[in-house]
C-alpha positions in Angstrom: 15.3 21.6 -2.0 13.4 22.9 0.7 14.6 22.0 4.0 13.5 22.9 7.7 9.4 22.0 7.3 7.5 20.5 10.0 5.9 17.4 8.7 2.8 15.4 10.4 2.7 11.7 8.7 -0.4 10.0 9.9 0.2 6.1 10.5 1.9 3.1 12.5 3.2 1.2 9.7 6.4 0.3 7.4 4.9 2.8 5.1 4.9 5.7 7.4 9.0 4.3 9.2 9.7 4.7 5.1 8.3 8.1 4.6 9.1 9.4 8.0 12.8 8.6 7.3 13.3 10.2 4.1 11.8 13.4 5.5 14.1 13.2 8.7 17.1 12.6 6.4 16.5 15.8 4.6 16.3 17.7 7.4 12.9 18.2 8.5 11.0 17.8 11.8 9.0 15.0 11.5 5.9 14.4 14.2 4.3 10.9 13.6 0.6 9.9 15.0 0.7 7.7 16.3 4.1 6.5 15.1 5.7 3.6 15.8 8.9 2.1 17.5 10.9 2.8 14.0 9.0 6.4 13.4 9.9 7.2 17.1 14.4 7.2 16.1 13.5 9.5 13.4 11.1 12.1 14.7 8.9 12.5 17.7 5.6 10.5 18.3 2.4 11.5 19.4 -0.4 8.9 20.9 -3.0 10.3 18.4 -4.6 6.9 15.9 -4.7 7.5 12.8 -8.5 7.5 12.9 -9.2 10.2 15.1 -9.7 13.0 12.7 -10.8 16.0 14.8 -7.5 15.1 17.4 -5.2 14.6 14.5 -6.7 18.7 12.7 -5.9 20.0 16.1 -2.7 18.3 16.1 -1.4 19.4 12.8 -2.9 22.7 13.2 -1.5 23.6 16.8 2.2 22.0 15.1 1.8 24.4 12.4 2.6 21.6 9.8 3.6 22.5 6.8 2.4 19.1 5.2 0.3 16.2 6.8 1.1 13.3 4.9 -1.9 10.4 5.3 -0.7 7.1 5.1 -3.3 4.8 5.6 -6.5 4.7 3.6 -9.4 4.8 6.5 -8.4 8.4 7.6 -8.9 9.1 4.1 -12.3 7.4 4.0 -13.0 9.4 7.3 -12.3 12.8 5.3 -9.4 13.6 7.3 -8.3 15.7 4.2 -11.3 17.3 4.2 -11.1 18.0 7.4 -7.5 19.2 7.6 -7.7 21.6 4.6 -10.9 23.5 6.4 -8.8 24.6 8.7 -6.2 25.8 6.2 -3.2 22.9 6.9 -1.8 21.6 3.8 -2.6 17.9 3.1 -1.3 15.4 1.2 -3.9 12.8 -0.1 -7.5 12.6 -1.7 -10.6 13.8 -0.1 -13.4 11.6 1.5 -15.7 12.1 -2.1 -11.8 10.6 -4.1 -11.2 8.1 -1.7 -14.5 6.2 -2.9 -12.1 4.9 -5.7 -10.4 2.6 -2.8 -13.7 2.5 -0.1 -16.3 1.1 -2.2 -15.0 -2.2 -4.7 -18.4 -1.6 -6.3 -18.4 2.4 -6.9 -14.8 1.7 -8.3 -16.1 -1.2 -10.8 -18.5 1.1 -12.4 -16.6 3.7 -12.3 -14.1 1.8 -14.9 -17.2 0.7 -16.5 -18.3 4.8 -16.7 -14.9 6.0 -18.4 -13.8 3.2 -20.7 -11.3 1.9 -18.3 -10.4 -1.8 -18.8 -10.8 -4.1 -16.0 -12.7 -7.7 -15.5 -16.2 -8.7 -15.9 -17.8 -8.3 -12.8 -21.4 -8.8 -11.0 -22.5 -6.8 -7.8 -24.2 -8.9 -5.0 -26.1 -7.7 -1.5 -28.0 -11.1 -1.2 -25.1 -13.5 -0.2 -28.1 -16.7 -1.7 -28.5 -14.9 -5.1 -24.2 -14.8 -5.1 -23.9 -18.4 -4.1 -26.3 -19.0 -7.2 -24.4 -16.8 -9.2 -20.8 -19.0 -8.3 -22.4 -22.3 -8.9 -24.0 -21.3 -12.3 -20.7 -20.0 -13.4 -18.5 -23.3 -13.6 -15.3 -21.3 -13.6 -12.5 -19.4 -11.4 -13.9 -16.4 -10.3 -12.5 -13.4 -7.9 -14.6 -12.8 -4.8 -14.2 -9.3 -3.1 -15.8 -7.3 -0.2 -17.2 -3.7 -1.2 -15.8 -2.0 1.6 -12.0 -1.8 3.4 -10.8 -5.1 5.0 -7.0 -4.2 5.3 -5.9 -6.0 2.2 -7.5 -9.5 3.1 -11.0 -8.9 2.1 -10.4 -11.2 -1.2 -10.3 -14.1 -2.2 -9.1 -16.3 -5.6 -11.5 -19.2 -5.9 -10.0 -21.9 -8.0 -13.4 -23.5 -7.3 -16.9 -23.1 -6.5 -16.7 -24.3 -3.0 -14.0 -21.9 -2.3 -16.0 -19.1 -3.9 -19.0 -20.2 -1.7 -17.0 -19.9 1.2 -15.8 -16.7 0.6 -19.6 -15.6 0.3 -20.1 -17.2 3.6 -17.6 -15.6 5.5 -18.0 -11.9 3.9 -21.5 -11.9 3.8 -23.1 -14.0 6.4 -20.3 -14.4 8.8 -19.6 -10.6 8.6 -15.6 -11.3 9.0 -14.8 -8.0 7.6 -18.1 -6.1 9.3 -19.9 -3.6 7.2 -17.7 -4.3 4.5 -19.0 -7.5 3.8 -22.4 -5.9 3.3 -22.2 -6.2 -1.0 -19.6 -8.5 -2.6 -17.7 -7.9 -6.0 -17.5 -11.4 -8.2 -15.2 -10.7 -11.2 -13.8 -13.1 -13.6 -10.4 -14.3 -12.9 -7.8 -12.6 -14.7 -4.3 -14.2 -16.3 -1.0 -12.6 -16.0 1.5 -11.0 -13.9 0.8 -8.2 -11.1 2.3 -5.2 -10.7 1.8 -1.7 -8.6 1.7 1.3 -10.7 2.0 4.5 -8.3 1.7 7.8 -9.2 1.7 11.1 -7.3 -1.5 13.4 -8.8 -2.4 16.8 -8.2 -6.0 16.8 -9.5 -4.9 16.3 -13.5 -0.7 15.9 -13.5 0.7 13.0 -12.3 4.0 11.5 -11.5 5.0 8.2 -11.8 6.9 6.4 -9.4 9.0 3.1 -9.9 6.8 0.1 -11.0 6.4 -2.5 -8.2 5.7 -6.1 -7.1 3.9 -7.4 -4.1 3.6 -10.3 -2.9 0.3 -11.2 -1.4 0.0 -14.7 -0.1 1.6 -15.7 2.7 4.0 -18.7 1.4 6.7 -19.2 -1.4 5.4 -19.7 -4.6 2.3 -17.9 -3.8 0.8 -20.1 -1.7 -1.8 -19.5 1.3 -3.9 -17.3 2.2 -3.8 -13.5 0.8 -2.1 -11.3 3.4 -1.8 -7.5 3.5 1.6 -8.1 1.3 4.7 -10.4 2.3 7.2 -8.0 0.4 7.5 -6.0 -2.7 10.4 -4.6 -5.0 10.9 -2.2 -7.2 11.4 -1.2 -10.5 9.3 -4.7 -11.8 10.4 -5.6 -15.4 6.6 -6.5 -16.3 6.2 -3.0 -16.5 8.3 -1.9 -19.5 8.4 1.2 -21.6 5.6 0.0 -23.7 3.8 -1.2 -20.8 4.3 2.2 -18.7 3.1 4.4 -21.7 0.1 2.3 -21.9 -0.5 2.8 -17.9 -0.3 6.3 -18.3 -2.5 6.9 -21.3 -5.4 3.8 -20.8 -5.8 3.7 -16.7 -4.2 6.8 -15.7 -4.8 9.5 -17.4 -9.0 8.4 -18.2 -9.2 7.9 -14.2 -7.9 11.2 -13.5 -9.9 12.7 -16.1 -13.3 11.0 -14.9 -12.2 11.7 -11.3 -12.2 15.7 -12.1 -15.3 15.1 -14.7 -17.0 13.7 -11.2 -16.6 16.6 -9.4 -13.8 14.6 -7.4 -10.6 15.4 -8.5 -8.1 13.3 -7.0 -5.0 14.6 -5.4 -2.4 12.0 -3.6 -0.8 9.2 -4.3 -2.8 6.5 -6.7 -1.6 3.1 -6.9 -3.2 1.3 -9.7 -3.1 -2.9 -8.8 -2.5 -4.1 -12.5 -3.0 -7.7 -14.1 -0.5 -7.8 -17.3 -1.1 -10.3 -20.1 1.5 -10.1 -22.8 2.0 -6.2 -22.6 -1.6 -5.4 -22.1 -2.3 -4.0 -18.4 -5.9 -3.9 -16.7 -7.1 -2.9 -13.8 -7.7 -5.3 -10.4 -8.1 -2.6 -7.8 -7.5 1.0 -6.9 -5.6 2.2 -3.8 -5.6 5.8 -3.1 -2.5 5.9 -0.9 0.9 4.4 -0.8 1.0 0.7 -0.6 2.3 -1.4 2.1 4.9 -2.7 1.7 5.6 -1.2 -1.8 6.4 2.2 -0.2 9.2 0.9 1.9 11.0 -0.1 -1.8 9.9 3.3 -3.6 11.0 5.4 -1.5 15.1 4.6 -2.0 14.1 4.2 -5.7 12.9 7.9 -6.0 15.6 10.0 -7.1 13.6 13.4 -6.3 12.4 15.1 -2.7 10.0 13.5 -1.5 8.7 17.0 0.2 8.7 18.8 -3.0 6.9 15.8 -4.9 4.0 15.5 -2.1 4.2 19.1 -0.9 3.5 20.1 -5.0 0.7 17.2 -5.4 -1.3 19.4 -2.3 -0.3 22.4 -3.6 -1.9 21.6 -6.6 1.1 21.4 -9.2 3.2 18.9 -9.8 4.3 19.6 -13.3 6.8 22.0 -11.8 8.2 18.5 -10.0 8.8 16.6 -13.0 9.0 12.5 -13.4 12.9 11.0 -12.7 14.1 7.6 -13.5 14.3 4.9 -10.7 17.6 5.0 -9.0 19.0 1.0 -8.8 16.3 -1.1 -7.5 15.0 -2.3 -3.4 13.8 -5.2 -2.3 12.0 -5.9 1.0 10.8 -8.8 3.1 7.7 -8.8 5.7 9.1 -10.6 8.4 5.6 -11.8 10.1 4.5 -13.0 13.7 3.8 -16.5 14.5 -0.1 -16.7 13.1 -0.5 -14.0 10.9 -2.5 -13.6 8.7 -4.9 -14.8 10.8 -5.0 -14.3 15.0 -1.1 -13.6 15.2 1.0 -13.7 18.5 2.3 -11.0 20.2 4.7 -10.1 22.4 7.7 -11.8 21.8 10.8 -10.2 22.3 13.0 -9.4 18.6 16.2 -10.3 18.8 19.1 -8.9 16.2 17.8 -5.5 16.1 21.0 -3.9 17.6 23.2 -5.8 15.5 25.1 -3.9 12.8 23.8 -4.1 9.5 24.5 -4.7 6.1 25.8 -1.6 3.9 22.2 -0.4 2.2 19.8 -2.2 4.2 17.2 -0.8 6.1 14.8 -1.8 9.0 11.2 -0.6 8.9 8.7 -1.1 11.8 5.3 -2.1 11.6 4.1 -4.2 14.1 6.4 -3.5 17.1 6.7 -1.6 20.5 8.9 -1.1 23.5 8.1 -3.1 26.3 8.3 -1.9 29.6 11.5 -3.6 30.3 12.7 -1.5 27.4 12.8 -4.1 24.8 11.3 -3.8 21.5 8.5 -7.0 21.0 5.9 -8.1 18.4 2.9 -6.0 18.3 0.9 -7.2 15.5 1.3 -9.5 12.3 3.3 -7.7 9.9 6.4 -7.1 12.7 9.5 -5.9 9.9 9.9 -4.9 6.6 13.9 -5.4 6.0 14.9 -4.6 2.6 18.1 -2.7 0.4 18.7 -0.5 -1.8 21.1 -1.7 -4.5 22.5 -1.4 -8.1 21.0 -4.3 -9.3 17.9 -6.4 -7.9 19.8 -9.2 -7.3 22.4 -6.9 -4.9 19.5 -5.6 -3.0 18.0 -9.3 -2.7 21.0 -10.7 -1.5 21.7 -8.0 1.2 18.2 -7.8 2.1 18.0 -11.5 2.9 21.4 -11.0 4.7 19.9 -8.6 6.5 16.3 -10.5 7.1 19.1 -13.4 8.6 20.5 -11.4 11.7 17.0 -10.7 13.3 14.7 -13.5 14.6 12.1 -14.2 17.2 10.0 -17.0 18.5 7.9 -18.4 15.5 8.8 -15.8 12.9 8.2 -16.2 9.1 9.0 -14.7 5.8 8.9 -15.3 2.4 12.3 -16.9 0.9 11.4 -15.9 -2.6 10.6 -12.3 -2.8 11.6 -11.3 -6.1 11.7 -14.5 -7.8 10.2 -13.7 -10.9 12.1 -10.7 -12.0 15.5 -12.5 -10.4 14.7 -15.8 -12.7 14.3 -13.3 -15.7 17.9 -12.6 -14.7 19.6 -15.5 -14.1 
């Protein structure tokens, strides 16, 4: 175990809080940009955003990093990678030409369509008319997704034509997402259960992680709008052995392989969004970092270093790492700010955060910051993610919903049923 490194982690959110602890706890010096009020108790912060690629080179160059890990996926699209590796800092995460896998919903369509890889039926639109024409031809449930990055809320399930429509409206016309609104992705709408497949890749290896489950929309029983995810867990029984194996050797392994056969070999984290139906997984999206909030429950499910594993996937060899079996299983809950997902509130104080908590719980920040008055207050939609680590998945959803119980502020929400489909498995 190698102990002592300097690590940059680019990011503000749970994600990063997750990551950023796990390197602290093994010892290592951990400089967050820009960090939030979570990252800030485990290493030091630095007011750099995430986005500012030549300020965040200098950074990790002038810190000597060791490792930079990127956590969201527009530095990546910004070729912060690139960018870091000319100047010789080790980087964990794909290049600007690998990242098109999560940038572009229509280069990632085709690519599947290129390499055999099975995912819906789709059609690509850039005249919002010809899509409308093409939803009220089609008499059926259909998937409705913006080309480009809309921070997990660029898509939307139409039940029906007229919500279809108005997704076309509001992507295309209404530019609610900006220029990634210019082209729309209308797939068929797929049957089954999700689940996140991560894997850590060094170019043509790859190391799998614990199977998860978000939970996208914002209400119980998946209801409401799609958010940027409401809580996850980890390992999900949807993904069994059979299942796994299948990941690995249908999606995986042909999308690494087409990725290199491109002249992009991809290097990072890949989290593969699947749709299973009766033991048979295909592909929804691509993301080419960790997900959010799915990191905050792999990362106490990962039996390894997480230096070595990430350190090895820039490196360029992760075989010498070598896969592990989850350790018990997380859960955690996005405790959310009045409004979200849409214009959420801010500023209200959070109360309970002092308080002592439950044995395997944790606390990651997202959305927060200290006031002035030294308080710690909302700062954006996603405000916690407060999870546990525990033997079983119904230990950790028990304390974590202890846990969710002993903080609270002015018009918070959360999800009462993370969970529930792996927990009613179980009963």
């Amino acid at each position: 175990m190698s102990r002592g490194a300097r690590i940059v982690v680019v990011g503000a959110g749970a994600r990063e809080h997750a990551l950023a602890t796990a390197f602290s706890t093994a010892g290592h010096e951990v400089v967050c940009a820009p960090g939030n009020t979570g990252t800030a108790s485990v290493g030091r912060n630095v007011d750099v955003a995430a986005n500012d690629v030549p300020r965040l080179v200098d950074l990790a160059s002038a810190a000597q990093a060791r490792l930079v890990i990127v956590g969201p996926e527009l530095p990546l699209q910004l070729g912060l990678v690139d960018a870091l590796e000319a100047r010789g800092v080790p980087a964990f995460g794909p290049t600007r030409s690998a990242a098109r896998l999560e940038g572009s919903k229509v280069f990632m369509k085709r690519f599947c369509e290129r390499h055999g890889i099975r995912s819906a039926s789709f059609a690509v639109f850039d005249d919002p008319d010809a899509a409308d024409r093409y939803v009220k031809e089609a008499g059926r449930p259909l998937v409705v997704k913006a080309d480009g990055l809309a921070a997990g809320k660029g898509v939307c399930v139409a039940d029906t034509a007229e919500e279809a429509l108005g997704a076309i409206d509001r992507i295309m016309r209404k530019r609610e997402f900006g220029d990634a609104g210019r082209s729309v992705v209308i797939e068929e709408l797929l049957l089954g259960e999700e689940a996140s497949f991560h894997v850590v890749s060094d170019g043509t290896n790859a190391v799998a992680l614990a199977p998860a489950q978000d939970h996208k929309r914002v209400g119980d029983d998946d209801r409401g709008p799609n958010t940027g995810g409401m809580g996850a867990y980890a390992p999900a029984p949807v993904v069994d052995a059979f299942v796994h194996e299948r990941v690995m050797q249908e999606i995986v392994r042909p999308t690494l392989d087409g990725m290199a056969r491109e002249g992009a070999p991809f290097r990072g984290a890949l989290f593969v969004g699947l749709m299973i139906d009766r033991g048979v997984p295909t592909v929804l999206e691509y993301n080419v970092r960790f997900g959010d909030p799915e990191a905050t429950v792999l990362v106490p499910t990962y039996a390894g270093d997480w230096f070595e594993l990430l350190s090895a996937s820039a490196s360029g060899d992760v075989s010498r790492v070598g896969s592990s079996r989850p350790t018990g299983s997380a859960l955690a809950v996005v405790m959310a700010a009045q409004g979200y997902p849409g214009s959420p509130r801010t500023g209200d104080p959070i109360e309970g955060l002092d308080a002592p908590t439950p044995h395997r719980s944790f606390i990651r920040h997202a959305g927060t910051k200290r006031a002035s008055d030294g308080r710690i207050v909302t700062a954006g939609g996603r405000v916690l993610a407060v999870g546990a680590h525990g033997d079983t998945l119904r230990q950790a959803a028990t304390t974590a919903y202890e846990a969710v119980g002993r903080i609270r502020w002015p018009g918070e929400h959360h999800r009462t049923d993370i969970g529930r489909r792996a927990l009613r498995s179980d009963a």
